[in-house]
C-alpha positions in Angstrom: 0.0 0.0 0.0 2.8 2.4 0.5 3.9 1.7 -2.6 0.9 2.7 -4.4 1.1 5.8 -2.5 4.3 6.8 -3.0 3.7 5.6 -7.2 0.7 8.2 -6.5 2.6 11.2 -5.3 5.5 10.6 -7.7 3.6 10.1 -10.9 1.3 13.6 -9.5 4.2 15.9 -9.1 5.3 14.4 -12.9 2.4 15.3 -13.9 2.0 18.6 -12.7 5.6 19.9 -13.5 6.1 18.7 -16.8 2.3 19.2 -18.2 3.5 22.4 -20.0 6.3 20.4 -22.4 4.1 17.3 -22.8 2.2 16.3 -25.9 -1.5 15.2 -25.3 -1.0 11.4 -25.7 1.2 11.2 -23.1 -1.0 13.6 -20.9 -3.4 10.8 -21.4 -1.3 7.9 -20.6 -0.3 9.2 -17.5 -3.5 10.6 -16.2 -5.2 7.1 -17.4 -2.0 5.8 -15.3 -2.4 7.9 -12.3 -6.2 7.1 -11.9 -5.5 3.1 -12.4 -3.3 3.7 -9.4 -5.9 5.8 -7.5 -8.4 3.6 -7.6 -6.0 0.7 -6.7 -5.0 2.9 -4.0 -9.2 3.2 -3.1 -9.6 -0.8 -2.9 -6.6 -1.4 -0.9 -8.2 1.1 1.6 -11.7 -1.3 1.7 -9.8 -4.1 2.0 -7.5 -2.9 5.2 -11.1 -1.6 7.0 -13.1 -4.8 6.2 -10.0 -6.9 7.8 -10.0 -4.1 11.0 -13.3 -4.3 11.2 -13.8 -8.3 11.1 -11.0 -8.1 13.9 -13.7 -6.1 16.3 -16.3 -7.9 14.9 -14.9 -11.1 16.4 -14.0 -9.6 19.6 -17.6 -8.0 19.8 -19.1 -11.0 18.9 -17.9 -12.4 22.4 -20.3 -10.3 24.2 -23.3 -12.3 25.2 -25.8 -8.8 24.9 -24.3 -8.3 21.1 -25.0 -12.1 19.9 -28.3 -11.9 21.2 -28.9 -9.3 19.3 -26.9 -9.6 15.8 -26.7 -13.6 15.2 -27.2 -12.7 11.4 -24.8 -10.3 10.9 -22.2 -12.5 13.2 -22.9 -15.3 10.8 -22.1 -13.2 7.8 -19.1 -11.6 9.0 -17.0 -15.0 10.5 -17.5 -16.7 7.0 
């Protein structure tokens, strides 16, 4: 993931210093490029909260008062 960040801000500041001296296919390839990234960047994010939050989940799910009251939603999240 840090990785995809750093790819992020260095690809960015590329962008942004040499726009002026580029031709417009390869403002395109590296915008197209810079958004693939983002949005890899954007999954990796859902992925790290649904593992944090299946961590709490399971801890949570200990709790007599929260099985009582969420069996389906316990059963959905320790697949």
């Amino acid at each position: 993931m840090k990785i995809t960040k750093t790819s992020l801000v260095i690809l960015y500041g590329f962008v942004v210093a040499y726009t002026s001296i580029m031709t417009n296919d390869m403002k395109l390839v590296l915008i197209m490029l810079y958004i693939v990234l983002l949005f890899s960047n954007i999954i990796f994010i859902f992925v790290n909260l649904i593992d944090y939050y299946k961590k709490h989940w399971r801890v949570a799910s200990n709790n007599f008062l929260f099985k009582a009251w969420c069996p389906e939603l316990i059963s959905v999240l320790m697949f």
